[in-house]
N, C-alpha and C positions, 0 to 999 in steps of 0.2 A: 253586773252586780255580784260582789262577793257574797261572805255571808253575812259580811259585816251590815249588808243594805238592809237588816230589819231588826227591830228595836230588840234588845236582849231577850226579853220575857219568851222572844220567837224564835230564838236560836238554838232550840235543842229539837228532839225529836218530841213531836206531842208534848208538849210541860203543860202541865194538867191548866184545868179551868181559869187556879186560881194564883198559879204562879207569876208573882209579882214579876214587872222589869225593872230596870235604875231608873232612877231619874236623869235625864239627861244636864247637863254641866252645861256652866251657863260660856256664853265664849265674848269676847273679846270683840268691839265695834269696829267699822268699815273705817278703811282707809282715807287720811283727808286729802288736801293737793298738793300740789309740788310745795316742792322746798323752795321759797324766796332765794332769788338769787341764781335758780337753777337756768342751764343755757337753755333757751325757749328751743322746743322739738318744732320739727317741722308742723304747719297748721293745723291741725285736726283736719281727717277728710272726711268728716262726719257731721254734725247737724243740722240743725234745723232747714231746710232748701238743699241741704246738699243731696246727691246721686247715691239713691238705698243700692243696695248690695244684693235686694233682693224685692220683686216688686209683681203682683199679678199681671200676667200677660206680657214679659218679657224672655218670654225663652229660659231654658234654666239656670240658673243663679251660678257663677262661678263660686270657686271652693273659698270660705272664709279667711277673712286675713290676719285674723286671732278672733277666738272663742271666750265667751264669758261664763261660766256654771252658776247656776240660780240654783237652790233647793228650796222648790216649793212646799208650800205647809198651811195648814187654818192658819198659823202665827204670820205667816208671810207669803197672801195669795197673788193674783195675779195684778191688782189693784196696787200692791206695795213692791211690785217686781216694774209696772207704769211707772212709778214714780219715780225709780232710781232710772230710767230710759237717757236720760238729760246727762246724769254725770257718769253712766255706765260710754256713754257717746261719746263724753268728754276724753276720756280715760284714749280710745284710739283703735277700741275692740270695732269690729265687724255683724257676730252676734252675738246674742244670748243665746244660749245653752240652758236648758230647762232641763228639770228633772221631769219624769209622767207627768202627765195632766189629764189623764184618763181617769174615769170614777174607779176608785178607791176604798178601802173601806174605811169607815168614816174613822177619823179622826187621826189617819195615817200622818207620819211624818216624812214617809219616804216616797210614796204612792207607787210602789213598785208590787204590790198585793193589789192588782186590780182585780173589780169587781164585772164592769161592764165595757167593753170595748168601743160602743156605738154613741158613749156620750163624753163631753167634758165635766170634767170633780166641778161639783157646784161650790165644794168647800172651800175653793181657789177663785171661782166669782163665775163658772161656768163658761159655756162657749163663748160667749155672749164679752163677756170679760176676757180670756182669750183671743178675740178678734180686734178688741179694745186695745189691750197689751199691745199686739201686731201695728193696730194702723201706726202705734204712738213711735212703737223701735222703728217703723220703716219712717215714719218720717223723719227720724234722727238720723236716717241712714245706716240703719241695724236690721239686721236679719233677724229669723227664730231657728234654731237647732232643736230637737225635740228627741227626750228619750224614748224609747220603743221597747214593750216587753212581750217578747214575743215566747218565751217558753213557759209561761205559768202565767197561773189565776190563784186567786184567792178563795180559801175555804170561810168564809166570815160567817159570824156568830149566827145574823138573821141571814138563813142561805137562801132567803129573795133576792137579797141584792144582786146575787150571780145566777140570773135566771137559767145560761143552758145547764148549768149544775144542778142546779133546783130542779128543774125537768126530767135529769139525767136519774138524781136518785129516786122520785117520785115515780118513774113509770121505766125505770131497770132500762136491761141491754136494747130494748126495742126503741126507745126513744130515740129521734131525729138526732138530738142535742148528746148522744152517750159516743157517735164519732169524736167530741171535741177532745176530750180524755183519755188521757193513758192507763186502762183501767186492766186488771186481768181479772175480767168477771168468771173465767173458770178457776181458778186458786180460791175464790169466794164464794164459790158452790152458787153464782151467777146475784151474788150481793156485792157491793160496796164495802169496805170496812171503815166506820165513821171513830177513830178514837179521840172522844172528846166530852166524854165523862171522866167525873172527879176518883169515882170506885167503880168499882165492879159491877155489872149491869145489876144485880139481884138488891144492890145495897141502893141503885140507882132508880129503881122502880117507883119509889115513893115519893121521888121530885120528880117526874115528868106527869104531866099532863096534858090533854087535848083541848086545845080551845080555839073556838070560828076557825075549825079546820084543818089545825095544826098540829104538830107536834112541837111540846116548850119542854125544855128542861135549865131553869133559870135564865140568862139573859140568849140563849140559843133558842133558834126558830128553824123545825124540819119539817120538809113535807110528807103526805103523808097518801100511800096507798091509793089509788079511789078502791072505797066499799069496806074501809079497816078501821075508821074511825071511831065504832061503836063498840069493835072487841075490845075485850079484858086487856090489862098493858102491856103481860108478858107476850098473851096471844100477839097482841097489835106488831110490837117490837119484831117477834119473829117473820110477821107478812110482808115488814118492808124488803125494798128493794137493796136497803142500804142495813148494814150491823152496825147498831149503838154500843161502843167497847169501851172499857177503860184505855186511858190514854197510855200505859204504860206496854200494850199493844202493840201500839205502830211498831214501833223497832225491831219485831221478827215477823207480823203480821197481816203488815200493810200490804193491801192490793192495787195500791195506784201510785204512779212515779210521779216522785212529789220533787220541789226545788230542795237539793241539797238534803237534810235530812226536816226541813220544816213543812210536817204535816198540813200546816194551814196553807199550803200555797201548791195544789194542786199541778202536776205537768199538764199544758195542752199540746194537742196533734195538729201543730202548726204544717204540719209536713202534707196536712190533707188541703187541696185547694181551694174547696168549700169554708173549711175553718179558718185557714190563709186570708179568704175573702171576706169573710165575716168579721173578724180579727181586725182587718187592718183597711175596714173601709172608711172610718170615721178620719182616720190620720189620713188616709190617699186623699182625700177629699181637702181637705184642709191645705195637702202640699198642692193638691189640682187649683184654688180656690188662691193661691197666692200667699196664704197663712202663714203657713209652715213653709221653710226654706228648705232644709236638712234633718238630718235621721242620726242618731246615735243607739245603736242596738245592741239591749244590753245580755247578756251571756249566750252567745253564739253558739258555746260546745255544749248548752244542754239539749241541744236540736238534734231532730235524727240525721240531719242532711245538710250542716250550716251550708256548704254549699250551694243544695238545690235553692235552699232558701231563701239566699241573697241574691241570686239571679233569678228570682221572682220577684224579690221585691225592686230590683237595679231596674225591671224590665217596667214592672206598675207604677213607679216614681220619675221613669221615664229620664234613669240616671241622675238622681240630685244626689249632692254629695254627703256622704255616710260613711258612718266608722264603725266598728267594733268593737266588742270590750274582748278583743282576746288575748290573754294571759300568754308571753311566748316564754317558754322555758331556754336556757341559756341554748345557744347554738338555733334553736329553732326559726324557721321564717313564717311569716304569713302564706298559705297558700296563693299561688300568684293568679290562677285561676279565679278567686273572689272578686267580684265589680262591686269594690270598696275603696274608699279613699286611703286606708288604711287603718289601723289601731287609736285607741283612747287611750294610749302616750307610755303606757306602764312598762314598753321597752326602752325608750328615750329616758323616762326616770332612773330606770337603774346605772344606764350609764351616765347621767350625774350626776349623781349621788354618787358615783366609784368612782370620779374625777377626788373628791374631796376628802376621799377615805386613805388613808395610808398603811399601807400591808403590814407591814412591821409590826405597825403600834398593833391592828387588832388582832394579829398571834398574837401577842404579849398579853392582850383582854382576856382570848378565848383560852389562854393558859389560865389565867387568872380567874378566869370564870370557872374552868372546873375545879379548882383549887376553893377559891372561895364558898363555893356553894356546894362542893361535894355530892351534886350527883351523876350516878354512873353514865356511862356513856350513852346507855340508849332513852336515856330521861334527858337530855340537856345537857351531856359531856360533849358531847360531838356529833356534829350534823348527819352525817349518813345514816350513822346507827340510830338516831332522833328520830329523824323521817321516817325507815320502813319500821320504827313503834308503835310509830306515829299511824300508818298508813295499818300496818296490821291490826292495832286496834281498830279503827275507824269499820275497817270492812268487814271485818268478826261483830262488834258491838254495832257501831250506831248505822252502817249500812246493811245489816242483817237481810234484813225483808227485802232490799234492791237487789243481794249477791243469791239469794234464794230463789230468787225468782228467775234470775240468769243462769242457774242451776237448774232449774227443772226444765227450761227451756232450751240447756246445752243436751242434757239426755232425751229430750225426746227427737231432737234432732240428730243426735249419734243413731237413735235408735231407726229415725223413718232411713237412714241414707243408705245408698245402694254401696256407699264405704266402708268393707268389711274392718277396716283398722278403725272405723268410730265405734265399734261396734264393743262391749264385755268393759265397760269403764263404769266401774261402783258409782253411785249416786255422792260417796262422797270423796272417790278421786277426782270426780270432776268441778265438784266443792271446790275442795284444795288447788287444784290447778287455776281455777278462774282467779282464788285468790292469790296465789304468787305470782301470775303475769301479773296485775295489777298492780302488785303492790312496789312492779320494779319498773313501771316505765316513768320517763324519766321526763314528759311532757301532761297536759294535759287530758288530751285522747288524741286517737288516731284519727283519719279521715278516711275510713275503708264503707264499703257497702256490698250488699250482695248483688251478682250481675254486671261487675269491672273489675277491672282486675287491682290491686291493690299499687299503690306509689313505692316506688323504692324505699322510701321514707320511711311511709310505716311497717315495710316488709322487714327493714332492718331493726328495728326501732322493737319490733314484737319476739325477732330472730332472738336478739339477746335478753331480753326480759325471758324467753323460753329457755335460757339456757341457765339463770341461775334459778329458775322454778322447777326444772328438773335436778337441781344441787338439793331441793329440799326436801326433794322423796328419799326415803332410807332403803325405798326397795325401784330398782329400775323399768322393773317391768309395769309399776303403778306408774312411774311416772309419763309413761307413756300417752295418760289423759292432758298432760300438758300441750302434747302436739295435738291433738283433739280439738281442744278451745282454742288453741292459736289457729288451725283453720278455720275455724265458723268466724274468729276476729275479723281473720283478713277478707271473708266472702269467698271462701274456696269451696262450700259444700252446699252441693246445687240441691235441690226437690224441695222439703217441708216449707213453710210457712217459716217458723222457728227460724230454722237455718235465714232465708230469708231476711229476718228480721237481727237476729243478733249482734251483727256488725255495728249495728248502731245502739244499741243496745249495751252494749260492751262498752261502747266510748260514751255515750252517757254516764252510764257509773265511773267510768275512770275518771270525767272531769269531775263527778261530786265527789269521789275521794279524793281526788289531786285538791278542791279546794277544800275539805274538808281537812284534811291529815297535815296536811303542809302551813296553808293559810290562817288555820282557826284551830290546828293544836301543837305543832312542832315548832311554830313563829313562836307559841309563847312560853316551849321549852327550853330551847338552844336562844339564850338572850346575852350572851358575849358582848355584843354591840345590838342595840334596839332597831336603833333606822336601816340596819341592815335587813329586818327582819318586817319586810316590806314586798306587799302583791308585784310578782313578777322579777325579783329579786335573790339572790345567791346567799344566805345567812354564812357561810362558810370560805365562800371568795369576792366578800363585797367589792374590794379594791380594784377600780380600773384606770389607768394608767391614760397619757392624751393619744396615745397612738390606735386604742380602741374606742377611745370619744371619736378618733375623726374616722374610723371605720366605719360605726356605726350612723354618722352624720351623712359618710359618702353612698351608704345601702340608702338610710331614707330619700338623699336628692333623687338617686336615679333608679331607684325602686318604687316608693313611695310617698313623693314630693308635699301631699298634701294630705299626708298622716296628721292625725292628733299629735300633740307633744303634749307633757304633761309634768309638775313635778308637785301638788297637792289635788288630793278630788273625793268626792262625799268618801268615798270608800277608804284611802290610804288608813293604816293605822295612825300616823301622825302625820303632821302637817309637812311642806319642804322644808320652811324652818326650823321646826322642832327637831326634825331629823339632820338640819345644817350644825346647831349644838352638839348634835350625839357624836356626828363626827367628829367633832374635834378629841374627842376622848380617845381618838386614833393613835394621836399627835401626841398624846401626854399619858401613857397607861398609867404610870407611876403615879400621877396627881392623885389617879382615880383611884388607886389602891393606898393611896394616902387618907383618901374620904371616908374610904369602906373602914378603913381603921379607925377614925375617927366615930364615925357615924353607927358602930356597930358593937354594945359592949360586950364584955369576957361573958360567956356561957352563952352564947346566943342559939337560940333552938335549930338543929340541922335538918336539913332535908329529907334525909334516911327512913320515916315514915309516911313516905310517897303509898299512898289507897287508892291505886286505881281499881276498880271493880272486876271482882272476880271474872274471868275469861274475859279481859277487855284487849288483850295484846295475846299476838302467837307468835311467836319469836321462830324465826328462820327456822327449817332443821326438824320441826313438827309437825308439818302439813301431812308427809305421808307415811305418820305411823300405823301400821296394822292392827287392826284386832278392835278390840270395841271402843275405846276413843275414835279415832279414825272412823271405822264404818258409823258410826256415827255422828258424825261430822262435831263433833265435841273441839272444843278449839284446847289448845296448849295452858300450861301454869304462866303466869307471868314471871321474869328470871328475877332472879331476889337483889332487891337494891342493895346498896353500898348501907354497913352499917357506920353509926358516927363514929367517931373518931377514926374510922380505916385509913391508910395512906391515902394521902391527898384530900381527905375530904376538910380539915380544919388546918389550911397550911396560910393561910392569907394574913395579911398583919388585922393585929386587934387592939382596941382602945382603951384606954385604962379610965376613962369619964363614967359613970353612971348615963343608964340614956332608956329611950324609949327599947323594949325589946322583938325583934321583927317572930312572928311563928315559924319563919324556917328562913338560910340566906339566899335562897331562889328568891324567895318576895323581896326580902331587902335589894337586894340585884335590883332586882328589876322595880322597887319603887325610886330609888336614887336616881335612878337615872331614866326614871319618867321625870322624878321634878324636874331634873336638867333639864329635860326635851320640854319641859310648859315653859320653865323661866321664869315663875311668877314666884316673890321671896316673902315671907312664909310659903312654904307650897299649900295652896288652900284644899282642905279635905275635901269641901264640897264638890271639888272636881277629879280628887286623885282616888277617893275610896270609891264611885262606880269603874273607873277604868283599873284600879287594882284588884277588886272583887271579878269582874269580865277578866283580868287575863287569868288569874289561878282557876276559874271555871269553864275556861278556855283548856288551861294547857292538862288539868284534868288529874293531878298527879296527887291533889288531897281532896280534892272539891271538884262536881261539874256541876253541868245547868240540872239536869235531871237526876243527879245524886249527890245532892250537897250533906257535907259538912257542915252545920251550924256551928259549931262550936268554934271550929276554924277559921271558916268566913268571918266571924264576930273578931276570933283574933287579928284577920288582917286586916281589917276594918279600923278597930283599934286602935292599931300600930299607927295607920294613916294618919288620922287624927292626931298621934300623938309625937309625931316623929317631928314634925314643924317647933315643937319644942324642946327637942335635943339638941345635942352639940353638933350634930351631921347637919344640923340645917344653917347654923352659921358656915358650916366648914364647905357645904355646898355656897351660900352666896359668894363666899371668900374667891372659890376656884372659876365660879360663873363671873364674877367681876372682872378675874384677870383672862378669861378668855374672851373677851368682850371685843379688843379689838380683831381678834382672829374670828369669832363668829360675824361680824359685819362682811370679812374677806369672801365666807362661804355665804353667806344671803346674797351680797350684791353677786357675788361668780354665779353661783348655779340663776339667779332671775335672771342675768346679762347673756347665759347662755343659751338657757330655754326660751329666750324671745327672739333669737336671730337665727337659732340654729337651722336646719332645714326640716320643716313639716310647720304644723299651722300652733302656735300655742294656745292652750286650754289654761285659764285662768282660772283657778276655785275661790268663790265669793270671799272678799276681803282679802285675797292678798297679796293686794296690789300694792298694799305696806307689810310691816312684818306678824304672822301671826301663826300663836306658836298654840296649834290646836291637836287633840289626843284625841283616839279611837270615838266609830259614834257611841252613844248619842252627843261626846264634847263637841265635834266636828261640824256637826247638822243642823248647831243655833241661829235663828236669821241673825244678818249682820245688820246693823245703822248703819245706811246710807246717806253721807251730807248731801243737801240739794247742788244745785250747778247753778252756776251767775248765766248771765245773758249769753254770751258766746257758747254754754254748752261745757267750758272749761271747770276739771272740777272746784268745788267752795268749801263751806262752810257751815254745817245748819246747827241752829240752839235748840235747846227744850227739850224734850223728852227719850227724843232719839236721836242726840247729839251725838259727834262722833268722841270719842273719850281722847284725850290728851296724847299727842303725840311726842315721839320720842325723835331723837335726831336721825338713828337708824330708819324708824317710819316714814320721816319726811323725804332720807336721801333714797329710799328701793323705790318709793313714789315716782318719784320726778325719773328715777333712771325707766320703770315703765311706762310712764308718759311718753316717754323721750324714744323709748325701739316701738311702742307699739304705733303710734303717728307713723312713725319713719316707715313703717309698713306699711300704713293704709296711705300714705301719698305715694309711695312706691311699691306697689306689690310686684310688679314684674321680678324687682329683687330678690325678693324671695318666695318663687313662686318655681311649678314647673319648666319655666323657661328659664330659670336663675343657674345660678354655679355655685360650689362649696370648693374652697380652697384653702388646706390647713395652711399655715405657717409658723415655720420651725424656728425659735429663739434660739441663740447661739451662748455660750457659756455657761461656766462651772455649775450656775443654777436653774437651765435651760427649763426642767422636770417640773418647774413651779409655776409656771405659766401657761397657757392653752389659749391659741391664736387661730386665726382662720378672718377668711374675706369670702362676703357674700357678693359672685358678681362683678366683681371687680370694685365694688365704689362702697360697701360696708364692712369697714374691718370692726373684729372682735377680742378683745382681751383680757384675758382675768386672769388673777392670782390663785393658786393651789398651794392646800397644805404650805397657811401662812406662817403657822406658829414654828413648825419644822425650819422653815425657813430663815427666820428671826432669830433661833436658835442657830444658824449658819452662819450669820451676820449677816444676814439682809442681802441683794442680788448680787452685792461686786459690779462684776463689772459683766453682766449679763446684759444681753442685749437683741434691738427686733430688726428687724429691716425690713421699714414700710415697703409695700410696692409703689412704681412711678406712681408723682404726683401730689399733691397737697392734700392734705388730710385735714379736715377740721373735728377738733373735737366737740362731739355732740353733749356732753355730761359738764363740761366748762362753764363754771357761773357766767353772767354777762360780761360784767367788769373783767375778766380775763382771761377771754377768749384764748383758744391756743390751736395754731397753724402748723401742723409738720410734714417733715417730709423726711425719708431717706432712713439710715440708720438711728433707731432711738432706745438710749440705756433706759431698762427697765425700772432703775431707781427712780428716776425721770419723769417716764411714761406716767408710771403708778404714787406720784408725788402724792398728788392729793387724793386719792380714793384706788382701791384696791383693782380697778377694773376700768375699762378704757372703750369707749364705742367713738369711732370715727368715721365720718363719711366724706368720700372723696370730693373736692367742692373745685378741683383745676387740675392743669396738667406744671 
């Protein structure tokens, strides 16, 4: 789960009581069935009598042969998740893939704030409904996948709901239930710190009261003391266990490691086996019980030990198959040691998505983009300098109380060790140190612990992060605390507790900055290209080329065989389609700097009065300055933006039409070319002003969640509204028209990819036609399901939850996953551990434009890349494939015109009729 997995109003640190979230965007209805005409796929190996996938009492379930993503909700429980079972079977998936289904707090949409471990959300129809669900998929021949959240719980409003929490703060450190939490009751002089009042405790005194035993403070419910109930309120307040604060608190205050920077979602000590078994008895049971098939577990690197932890759980599951959600940063591998199936896909996505990107064009954008939008380089000019902004704010500002507390804990462990060089390191060189390794490693966290010795990996990986963290000291001998915290990182410093504990600790905070800094504020700086700027993805070297597709394709077969693949999922910020759009803006920079002219009139407001909040970035180079800044851990001035008009900042063409005017061309950037990514003509406000408002208090640079701009926000809000009636909205459909045939090339390529390549595809609800869906809450709407005819095949359904009118594109991405996902469940050997991946290399002038490969010898693959490029070349010439022995039938061939080949075949040819080509060998 990023951080995208909870509703806006929860995505900052503590936002007070009363802070509103968006309303979420309404999205686009489920997929109907093939397209008439389409060449019938092999049978369905799926329903009704046919042989489930997964069944109690048959030994453990083999690894799925495509996944389906459900996101449960009160809108869409488990009752409405039964009903689509028929045409979800039809389709040719293996399971469903469920979001939680653990209780919740109430009225969640995500249910990744869980409340109680030990029951099923009644809001979804309860166990009981759940096991309903189950019987109904296995008799269709479908499995259940099931999310898993294993590093946090939920701080909700009535804190009954989370009993060992309730207990924990009611009766302080002594409680049974105060192991489950990552608490540091000494920094809290052995209290809690609760920030979840509107003001200031003193101004708060007059809305709390005691009632049948309670502590209320409006719609919150806290427990309370035994024997405190009768004092005075000030008195009362002070006796608990836990400190009632203003919420604007947590962000240097807080004493408990929370998910990311959201106060209300508590870390638990999964790591203890007690909590472990507490945790995760109610799902053991379920997968014991035949229920549950599979595990998808969602953020791995917020655990002290992902390791330990999966080989606990590989061991109580008694090996069923499970994934991960981990985030690999470019060059990185999954640890080989984890008994996992491998990842929830978000490396497979990037590399195709950078099949469909073209180098060229997005220099020429990211030229463009600083030009146009004029600002400086460490605001949105360019990616590196972006990131550690990005990243040094984060860890100064909104990770405060996280880096402070790893601070106090780095000095008392210099101080217990019998290591005289840990020893005479100020309180806040060691500040500064923890924050420049951090702010420079180049993955998510390390996998180090105290008591082993450290992996080459992360030895290296901390080596050089220590080397440009000693570039920032101005004096050498301070910087000397940097090799300090790189020991306690890698587990080099034996005796304290502290020491002991830091290694994990460390990588803890690294992945909540890694996802904080990079994912949820420098994605929505540097916006050159959008789909670039995507979980697990390169904003700066989108483009990859077919010779790193089929690298990456030959790691997962004989790496990874039965990894997730993935290319939309609740999380992504846009859909695979909406981001198949953006690419094409690769292919045609010019177009797109034709629209911005259009779309954008003469005086338009610059970016140059970027407010980020005072001390919110410490820019390289000031971590070790002397004297009382420094000993004080006082962070740096932020460096002074680009003023308007300066070189390059108003160099882009401009329109001479009167028009809507945007409040700076960072937002127009990046609203343009969301509508492109939705596709929908007018762009409709109701869905573009919550994701325009999320990314500018996102990327933080006029506006955030916990320091807004009204004025501003109102302005871009505005603009949203009013832009669908300027001249850039005709001049957008104009350019969206003509890229029409080339967006079809990139939907069917990247679907025809992701469904044969090697690992298991993950399907995200609905788009199994084309659906072109933005950041949540747009992403997260249930989808209308049509019903299934008698065979199970999918249909048709009227009335209220009909499916909305399809378009020829939605009919043809249909029928083509029909057509691979069948072809896989009647042959999963195929594509399976025992299968084979075998690229194949086109011959000729336009070889570059095509991406081929045979599964196994008997499923070949074909698509077209960077169509429009191509088109612009005159089309393939005389380029060409050379089947392997054997007759080839094609799978995608309507009835009436079946097509048989063999041997050498011109790509003009091949890709007559549609961009993309599936063949299965059917003779010799």
């Amino acid at each position: 789960m990023t951080r995208e997995g909870v509703p806006p109003a929860e995505t900052s640190a503590s936002v007070p009581p009363s802070a509103p979230g968006s309303a979420p965007g309404s999205a686009p209805g489920s997929a109907p069935g093939p397209a008439p005409g389409a060449a019938a796929a092999p049978g369905p190996a799926s329903g009704p009598g046919a042989a489930p996938h997964s069944l109690p009492g048959r030994g453990v379930p083999a690894a799925p042969t495509a996944t389906y993503r459900l996101q449960l909700q009160p809108e869409f429980p488990f009752a409405a998740a039964e009903r689509a079972v028929a045409y979800l079977a039809g389709l040719g998936v293996s399971h469903l893939h469920l979001s939680p289904v653990l209780t919740s707090v109430p009225g969640s949409r995500h249910g990744y704030d869980v409340t109680d471990h030990g029951t099923v959300r009644e809001e979804l129809g309860g166990e009981r409904g759940l096991r309903q669900l189950a019987a109904t998929a296995h008799g269709h021949g479908l499995g259940l996948v099931v999310d898993v959240v294993p590093n946090h719980m939920a701080v909700p409003e009535d804190l009954r709901l989370n009993q060992p929490l309730w207990q924990t703060l009611r009766d302080g450190p002594s409680s049974p239930c105060a192991r489950w939490f990552d608490i540091d009751w000494e920094a809290g002089g052995g209290r809690v710190l609760l920030p979840v009042l509107g003001e200031r405790l003193h101004e708060a005194l007059p809305l709390l009261r005691v009632e049948d035993g309670v502590l209320r403070y409006g719609t919150r419910v806290l427990p309370l003391r035994e024997g405190t109930a009768h004092l005075p309120m000030d008195r009362l307040c002070e006796a608990q266990h836990y400190r009632l604060a203003w919420w604007r608190l947590a962000r240097t205050e807080l004493n408990y490691r929370r998910f990311f920077t959201i106060s209300d979602l508590i870390a638990v000590r999964v790591e203890d086996p007690d909590v472990f078994a507490a945790t995760h008895h109610k799902l053991l049971q379920l997968l014991r019980e035949g229920v549950v098939d599979g595990l998808r577990v969602d953020h791995p690197d917020g655990l002290a030990d992902p390791g330990d932890h999966l080989r606990r759980l590989h061991a109580a599951t008694g090996g069923r198959w499970t994934v991960v959600e981990k985030i690999l940063s470019d060059g990185e591998a999954l640890p080989r040691d984890w008994p996992v199936a491998g990842t929830t896909g978000y490396d497979a996505l990037r590399h195709l998505d950078g099949l469909f990107t073209d180098p060229a064009g997005h220099e020429q954008l990211a030229v463009l983009h600083r030009r146009f939008t004029g600002v400086p380089d460490d605001r949105g000019g360019r990616w590196a300098e972006t990131r550690q902004r990005a990243a040094h704010r984060v860890v100064v500002h909104d990770l405060a109380a996280e880096a402070e507390r790893l601070t106090r804990a780095a000095a008392r462990a210099c101080a217990a060790s019998d290591d005289l060089s840990l020893r005479d390191h100020a309180p806040w060189a060691l500040r500064a140190a923890l924050r420049e390794l951090l702010v420079r490693l180049p993955v998510y966290r390390p996998y180090t612990g105290a008591g082993r010795p450290p992996g080459a990996g992360d030895a290296v990986l901390l080596e050089r992060a220590a080397e440009g963290a000693h570039a920032a000291f101005r004096v050498p001998e301070e910087a000397e605390a940097v090799d300090a915290v790189r020991k306690l990182a890698l587990g080099l410093v034996d005796g304290s507790a502290d020491a002991r504990e830091f290694p994990a600790r460390f990588a803890q905070l690294s992945s909540a900055l890694r996802a904080k800094s990079v994912e949820d504020m420098a994605f929505y700086r540097y916006t050159p290209l959008l789909s670039a700027c995507e979980v697990g993805c390169e904003p700066d070297r989108p483009a990859l080329g077919p010779d790193d597709f089929h690298a990456c394709c030959a790691r997962l077969q004989r790496d990874w065989p039965a990894s997730s693949t993935a290319l939309s999922t609740h999380d992504t910020k846009r859909s695979g389609d909406a981001r198949a759009a953006l690419a094409l803006l690769t292919e045609c920079p010019e177009e797109w700097a034709a629209l911005l002219g259009t779309a954008e009139p003469p005086g338009a407001a610059e970016p140059a009065g970027t407010r980020e909040p005072a001390g919110a970035a410490e820019p390289a180079g000031t971590a070790g300055v002397s004297g009382a800044a420094g000993a004080s851990g006082a962070p740096g001035n932020p460096g002074t933006p680009k003023a308007a008009g300066s070189p390059g900042a108003a160099e882009a063409p401009r329109g001479q039409g009167a028009g809507p005017r945007a409040p700076d061309r960072h937002t127009a950037w990046t609203y343009w070319q969301t509508a492109l990514a939705l596709g929908v003509f007018p762009p409709p406000p109701d869905r573009l002003v919550p994701v325009l408002l999320k990314s500018v208090r996102e990327a933080g640079l006029r506006t955030t969640w916990t320091e807004p701009d009204a004025a501003y926000e109102e302005a871009v809000a505005r603009y949203a509204e009013e832009a669908p009636h300027g001249p850039g909205a005709d001049a957008l459909r104009t350019l969206a028209d003509a890229l029409a045939p080339h967006l079809r090339a990139n939907v069917l390529g990247a679907a025809l990819l992701h469904l044969t390549m090697p690992g298991v595809p993950d399907l995200y609800q609905g788009t199994e036609h084309v659906r072109r869906t933005l950041v949540d809450p747009d992403n997260r709407a249930p989808v209308a399901f049509p019903a299934a005819d008698g065979d199970g095949a999918p249909g048709t359904a009227g009335g209220p939850g009909a499916v909305p009118e399809r378009t020829a594109l939605d009919a043809e991405k249909e029928a083509l996953t029909v057509t691979a996902l069948r072809l896989r469940a009647r042959h999963p050997e195929l594509f399976s551990v025992a299968g084979s991946y075998r690229p194949l290399r086109p011959q000729g002038e336009n070889a570059r434009h095509c991406v081929a490969f045979v599964r196994s010898g008997a499923v070949l693959t074909a698509v077209t890349r960077l169509s429009l490029r191509l088109a612009a070349r005159g089309g393939w010439g005389s380029t060409r494939l050379t089947l392997p022995d054997g007759v080839w039938q094609d799978a995608l061939a309507p009835h009436d015109a079946p097509r048989a080949l063999r041997g050498e075949q011109a790509l003009d040819s091949l890709f007559a009729r549609a961009p993309v080509a599936l063949l299965v060998r059917t003779g010799d």
